[in-house]
N, C-alpha and C positions, 0 to 999 in steps of 0.2 A: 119401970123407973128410968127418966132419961139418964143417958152419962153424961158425964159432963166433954165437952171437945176436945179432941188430942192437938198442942200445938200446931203440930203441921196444917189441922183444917183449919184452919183461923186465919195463917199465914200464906199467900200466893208466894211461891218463890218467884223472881226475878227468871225472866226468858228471854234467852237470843229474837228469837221467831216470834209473829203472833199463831195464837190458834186460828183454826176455821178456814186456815183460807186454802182452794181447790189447786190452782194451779201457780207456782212461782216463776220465778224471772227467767229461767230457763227449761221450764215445762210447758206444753201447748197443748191446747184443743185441740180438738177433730178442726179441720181447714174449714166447713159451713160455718163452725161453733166460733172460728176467731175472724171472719169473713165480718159475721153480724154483730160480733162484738168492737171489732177493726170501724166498721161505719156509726157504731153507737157513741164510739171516743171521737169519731171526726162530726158527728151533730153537737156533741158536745162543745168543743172546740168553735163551732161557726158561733157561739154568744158574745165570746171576744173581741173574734174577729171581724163582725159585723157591729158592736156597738163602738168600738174607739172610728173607725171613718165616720161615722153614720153622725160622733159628735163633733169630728176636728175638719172633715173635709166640708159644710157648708161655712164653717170662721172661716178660712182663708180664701170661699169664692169659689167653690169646685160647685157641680151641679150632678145630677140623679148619676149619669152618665160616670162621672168622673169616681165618685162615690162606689159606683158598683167596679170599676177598673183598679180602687186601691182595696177593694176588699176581697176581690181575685188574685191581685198579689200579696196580697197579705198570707193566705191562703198558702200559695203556690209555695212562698220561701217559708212557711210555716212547716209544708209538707219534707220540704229539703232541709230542714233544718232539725227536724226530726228526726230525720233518715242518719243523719250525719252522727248527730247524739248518741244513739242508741246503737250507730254501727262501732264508732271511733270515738265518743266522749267517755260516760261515764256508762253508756252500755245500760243503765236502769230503764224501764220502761215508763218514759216519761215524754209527751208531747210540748213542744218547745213554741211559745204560742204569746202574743202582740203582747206588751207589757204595760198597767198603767202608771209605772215607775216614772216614766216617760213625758209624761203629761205635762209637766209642770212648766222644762224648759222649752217643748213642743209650742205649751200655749204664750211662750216669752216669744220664741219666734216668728207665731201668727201674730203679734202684736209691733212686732217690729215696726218703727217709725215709716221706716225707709221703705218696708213693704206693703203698706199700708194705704201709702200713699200711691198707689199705681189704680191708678182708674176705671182700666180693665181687668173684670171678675176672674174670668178663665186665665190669664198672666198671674196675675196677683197668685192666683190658686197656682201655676206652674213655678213661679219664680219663691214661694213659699215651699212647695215640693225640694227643690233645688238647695236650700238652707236645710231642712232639717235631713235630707239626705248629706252634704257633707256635714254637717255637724256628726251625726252616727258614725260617716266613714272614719273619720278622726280618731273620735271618742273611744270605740272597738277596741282599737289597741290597748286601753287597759286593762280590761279581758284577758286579751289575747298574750300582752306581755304578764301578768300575774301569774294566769296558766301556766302557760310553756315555760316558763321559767322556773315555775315552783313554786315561787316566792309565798302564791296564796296555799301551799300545803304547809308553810314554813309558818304562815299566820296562822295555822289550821290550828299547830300544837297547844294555842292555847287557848281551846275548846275543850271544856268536859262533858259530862250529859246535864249536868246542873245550868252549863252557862247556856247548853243548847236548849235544853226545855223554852225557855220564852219566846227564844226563835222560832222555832218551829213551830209550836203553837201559834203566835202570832203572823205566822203564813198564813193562817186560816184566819182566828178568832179578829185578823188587820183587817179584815176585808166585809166588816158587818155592813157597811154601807152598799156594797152592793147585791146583800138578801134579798132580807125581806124588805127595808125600806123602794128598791127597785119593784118588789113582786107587790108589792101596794098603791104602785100606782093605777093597777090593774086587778082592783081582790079578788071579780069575779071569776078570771081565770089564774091569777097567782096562787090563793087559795087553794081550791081543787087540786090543782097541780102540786103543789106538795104536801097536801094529805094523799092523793092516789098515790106518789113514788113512793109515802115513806110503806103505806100498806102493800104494795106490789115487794116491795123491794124487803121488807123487815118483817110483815104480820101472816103474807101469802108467801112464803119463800122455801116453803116446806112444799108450795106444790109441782109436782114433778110429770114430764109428761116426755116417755122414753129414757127414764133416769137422767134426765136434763130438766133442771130448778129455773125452769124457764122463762116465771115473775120475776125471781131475784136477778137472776142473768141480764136479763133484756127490760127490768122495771122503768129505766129510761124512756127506753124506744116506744114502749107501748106507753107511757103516759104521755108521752110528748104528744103519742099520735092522737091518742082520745082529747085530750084538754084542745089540740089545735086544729080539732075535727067541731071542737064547740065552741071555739073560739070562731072557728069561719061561717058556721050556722048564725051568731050571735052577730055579725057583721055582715051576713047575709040579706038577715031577719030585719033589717034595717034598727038594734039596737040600739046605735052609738051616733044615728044620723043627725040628732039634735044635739047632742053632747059636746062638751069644750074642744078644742085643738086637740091637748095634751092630751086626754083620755085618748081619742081616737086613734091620736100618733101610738101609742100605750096597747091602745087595745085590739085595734080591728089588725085584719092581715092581708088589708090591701093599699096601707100606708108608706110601706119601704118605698114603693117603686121602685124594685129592684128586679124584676122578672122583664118587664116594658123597658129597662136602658140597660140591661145584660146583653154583650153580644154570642151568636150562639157560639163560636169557639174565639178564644182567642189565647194566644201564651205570651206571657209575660217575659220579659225580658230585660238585662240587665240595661240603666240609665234610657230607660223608656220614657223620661220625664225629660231627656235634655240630662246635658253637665251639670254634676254639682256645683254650686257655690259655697265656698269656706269664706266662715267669719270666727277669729278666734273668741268673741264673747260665748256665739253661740257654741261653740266645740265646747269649752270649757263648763258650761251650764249642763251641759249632755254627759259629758263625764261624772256627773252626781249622780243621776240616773242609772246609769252603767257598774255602778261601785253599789248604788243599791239592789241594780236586777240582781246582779251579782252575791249580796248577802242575803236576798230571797232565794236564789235560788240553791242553795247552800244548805239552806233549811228546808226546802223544799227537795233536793235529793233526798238526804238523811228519811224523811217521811220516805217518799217511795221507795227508798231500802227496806224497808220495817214493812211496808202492806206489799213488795214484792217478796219476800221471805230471803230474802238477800242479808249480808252484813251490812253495815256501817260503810260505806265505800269511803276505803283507806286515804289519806294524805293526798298522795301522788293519785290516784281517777279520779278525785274531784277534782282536784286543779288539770288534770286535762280536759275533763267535764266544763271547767270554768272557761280554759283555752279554745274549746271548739264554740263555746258560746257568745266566745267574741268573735269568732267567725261568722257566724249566725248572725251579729249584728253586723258585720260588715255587709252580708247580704243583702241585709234590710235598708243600707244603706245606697249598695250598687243598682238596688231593684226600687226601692222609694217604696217602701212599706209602710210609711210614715209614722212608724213606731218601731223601738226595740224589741227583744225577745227577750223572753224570761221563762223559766217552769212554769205549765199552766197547774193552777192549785185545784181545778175543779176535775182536771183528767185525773189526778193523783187520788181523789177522792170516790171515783170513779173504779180506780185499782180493789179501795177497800169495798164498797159497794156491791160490786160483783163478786168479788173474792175472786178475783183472776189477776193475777199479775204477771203474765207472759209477757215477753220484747215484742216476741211476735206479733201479736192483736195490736199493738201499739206501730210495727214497722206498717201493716195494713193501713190501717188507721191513715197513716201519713202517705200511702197511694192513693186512699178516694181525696185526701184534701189533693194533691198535685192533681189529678183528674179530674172533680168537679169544679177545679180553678180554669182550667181551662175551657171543660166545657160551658162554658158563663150560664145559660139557661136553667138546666137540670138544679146548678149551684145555686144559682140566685132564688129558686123555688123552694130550697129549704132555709135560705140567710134568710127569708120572709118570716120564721116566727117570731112573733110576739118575745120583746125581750125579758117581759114579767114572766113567761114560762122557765127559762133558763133563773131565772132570780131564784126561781123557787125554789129549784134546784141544788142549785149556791147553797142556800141554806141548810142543807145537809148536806154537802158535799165540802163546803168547806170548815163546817164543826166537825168531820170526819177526818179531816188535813190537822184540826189543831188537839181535837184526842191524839192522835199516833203521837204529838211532839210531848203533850200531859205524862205518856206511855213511858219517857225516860226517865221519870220518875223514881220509878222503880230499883235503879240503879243506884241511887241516892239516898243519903240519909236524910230522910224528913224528918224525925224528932230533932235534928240540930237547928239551933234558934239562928244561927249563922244563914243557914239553906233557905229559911224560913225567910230571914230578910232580901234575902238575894233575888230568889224567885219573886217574892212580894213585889218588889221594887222596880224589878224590871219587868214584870209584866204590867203593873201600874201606869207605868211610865211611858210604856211602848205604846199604851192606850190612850193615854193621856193626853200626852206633848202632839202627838199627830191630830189630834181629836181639835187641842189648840188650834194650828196652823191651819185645819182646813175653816175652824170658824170663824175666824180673821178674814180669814181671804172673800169667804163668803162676801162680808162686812167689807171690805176695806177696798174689793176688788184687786188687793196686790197681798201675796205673804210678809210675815212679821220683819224680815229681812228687807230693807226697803229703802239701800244707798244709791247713791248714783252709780254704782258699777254693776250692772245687770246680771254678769258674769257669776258676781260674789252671791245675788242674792238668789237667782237661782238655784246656784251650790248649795247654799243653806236650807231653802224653802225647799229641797229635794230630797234633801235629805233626813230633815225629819217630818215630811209628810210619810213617811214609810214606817209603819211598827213595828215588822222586823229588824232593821236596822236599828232603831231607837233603842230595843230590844239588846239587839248584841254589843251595843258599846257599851250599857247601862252591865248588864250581865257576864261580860266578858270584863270590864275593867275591875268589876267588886270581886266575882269570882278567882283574879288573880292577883288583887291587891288584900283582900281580908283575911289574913290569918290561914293563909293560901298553904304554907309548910306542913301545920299539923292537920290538916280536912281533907289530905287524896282518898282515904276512903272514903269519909263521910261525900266527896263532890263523885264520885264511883267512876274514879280514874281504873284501879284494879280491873274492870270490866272493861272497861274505855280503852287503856294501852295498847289491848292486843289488836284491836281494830288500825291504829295509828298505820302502822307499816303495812305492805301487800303481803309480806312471806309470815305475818305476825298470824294470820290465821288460815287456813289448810281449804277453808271454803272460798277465800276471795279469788286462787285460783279459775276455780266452775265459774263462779257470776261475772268478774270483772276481765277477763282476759281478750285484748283483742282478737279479731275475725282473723285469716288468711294467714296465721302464723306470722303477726307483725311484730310479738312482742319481741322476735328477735333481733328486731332492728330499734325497737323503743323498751327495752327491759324496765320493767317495774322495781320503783327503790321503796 
């Protein structure tokens, strides 16, 4: 006769940590094992960094050539900007990679009247270069002042795990549009490619070969390589020779032209494009951007705390996390990256996938990007996949990113009808209103925002094409305006508090403490 269940099996207690996972934020492979892991998060990473030029540099007039030159430095400051994070930011293991936060007042810029109107392709394309880089240089500083100042730890305090669920979540679940609807413009290698990963990576991850799970580990690398090994047979085979533009552009992998206008070395360097040019509309439009990378990436730490088996990174290393991130963008700015930097959500996904969350694999990582940036050939031979194989991808790698944020759940009281609204509302919301904006714009050609002051409408139109951000004003304003006095447990502050400070818990010591013995010149408050 069965018994009946003793509470505790019914009930999951609430955990610091997740289970399963092999290695944490400061435990490492064998150096082969984080070598191949190290170049597995830089193929990862080249989906990025290859599709925002690939869209913004033919609008302003750039050609193959120029095209493979910003997505070498895209690359380059992506690798230095990683380095920088992970040594002196927030020290999680997390690659720092082109944002399409971004986009918005990017594409205000390419549209400029004034730039517009210049007759010559390659000018037009430099003198555009030249705008969106000072624009960036500007913008940085709010980053950079936040950070270093604190001020964004001091906004921190009114964060709970309740108000953070939507955020973070919606790091991931924001980003539906670039799945599967991307891996469907191409089903016949979209598909396969993310049924092979999820089976290499989830259904064969039990198979071991030298006590090394070497499906689950490397389910990337080896699916990448089968899908783009039948992808190049398929474009071989002359399948796609009659087929539309788009499929072709979609599907075959001798489309980029990126291998034919790569030079074989070349190193980027800072104002490679010529001086910036400052216009305060556009600074100001950029600055929206900046305040959203900024609240993504916010919610994108907190995840890679949780799949690095880290805390919470306290108050004070995220706002210096925030701080070096505006340096990041200043990079992007001096080097003409033509986009900002934000946490890449798909490396982070990437952590839980393999169940390795080491700095290490991650500081790798950002050596083969500074190296294959330079060497253009080698680089440009793998920026050549097909961007529906990466889509595929995305799609489990970024529902991987918005579970860990569902995961603070746990913390929380969900039988309260208060939580129940909050969450409800702001996740609705964060879906919603962005959902609006982009199909306006579709329609309309310009966002809902649409005064004579470019400035204004940028700001606005940037700011809630972002569902994190919609997310945390929607969730941070309810959560600390409704009946906020009697629900600290029910919002699972009690759990939440000790994290706030660095000396509040005994493990932020190990994970968060700077290299070289620097804290004693920047002590942790």
């Amino acid at each position: 006769m069965a018994t009946d269940p003793k509470p505790e099996e019914i009930s999951h207690p609430p955990m610091d940590q997740l289970q399963g996972l092999e290695y944490c934020i400061d435990s490492n492979p064998s150096w082969g094992e984080a070598i191949a892991l190290g170049f597995q998060h830089y193929i990862l990473a080249l989906g990025t960094a290859v599709m925002i030029p690939s869209f913004l540099v033919p609008l302003m007039g750039g050609n193959y050539g120029d095209k493979v030159r910003v997505v070498q430095t895209l690359l380059f400051v992506e690798g230095l900007n990683t380095l920088l994070q992970t040594l002196f930011g927030t020290r999680l293991p997390t690659v720092i990679g082109g944002s399409y936060a971004f986009m918005v007042p990017i594409m205000s810029i390419i549209h400029d009247p004034s730039l517009m109107a210049i007759p010559d392709d390659h000018l037009r394309f430099l003198s555009t270069m030249r705008a969106v880089q000072g624009a960036l240089i500007v913008s940085s500083s709010i980053q950079i002042i936040l950070g270093y100042s604190q001020l964004w730890a001091i906004c921190s305090r009114f964060f709970s795990p309740l108000g953070m669920v939507p955020v973070i979540a919606l790091v991931g679940f924001g980003l539906f549009d670039r799945g599967f609807p991307v891996a469907g413009r191409c089903v016949e290698i979209g598909i396969p490619m993310l049924i092979l990963f999820i089976i290499c990576s989830q259904y064969l991850k039990g198979f071991q070969t030298k006590q090394l799970p070497i499906l689950e580990r490397f389910a990337l690398l080896i699916s990448i390589t089968v899908i783009w090994a039948y992808a190049h047979l398929l474009t071989a085979s002359g399948a796609y020779k009659h087929r539309p533009e788009m499929t072709q552009i979609n599907c075959r992998t001798d489309k980029a032209y990126l291998i034919s206008s790569a030079p074989w070395i070349k190193i980027p360097y800072p104002l490679q494009w010529g001086a910036p040019t400052f216009d305060a509309g556009h600074c100001f439009g950029m600055m929206a951007a900046v305040f959203v990378s900024m609240i993504e990436s916010t919610g994108a730490y907190k995840a890679a705390s949780r799949l690095a088996s880290a805390t919470p990174p306290p108050a004070h290393v995220l706002s210096r996390g925030i701080g070096w991130q505006g340096i990041g963008i200043l990079l992007d700015g001096l080097f003409g990256t033509l986009t900002g930097s934000t946490v890449s959500v798909e490396n982070i996904g990437l952590l839980g996938s393999t169940r390795v969350g080491s700095r290490r694999v991650i500081q790798i990582s950002a050596g083969f990007m500074i190296f294959f940036s330079i060497l253009g050939k080698f680089g440009a031979l793998f920026a050549s996949i097909p961007f529906p194989i990466f889509a595929a991808v995305y799609c489990v790698l970024f529902g991987l990113v918005a579970s860990v944020g569902l995961s603070f759940l746990q913390f929380t009281n969900m039988n309260s009808m208060r939580n129940l609204f909050i969450t409800g509302v702001a996740f609705f919301l964060g879906l919603s209103v962005p959902e609006y904006f982009r199909e306006y714009t579709a329609k309309a050609y310009h966002g809902p925002a649409h005064t004579r002051a470019g400035w204004f409408n940028d700001f606005i139109n940037t700011i809630f094409f972002s569902s994190p951000t919609v997310a945390l004003i929607v969730a941070v304003f309810l959560d600390n305006t409704l009946d906020y006095k009697d629900s600290a447990r029910d919002r699972g502050m009690p759990w939440w508090v000790k994290f706030r400070t660095f000396k509040g818990d005994s493990r932020n010591e190990e994970f968060y403490t700077l290299p070289f013995n620097l804290n004693r010149f920047f002590p942790p408050s």
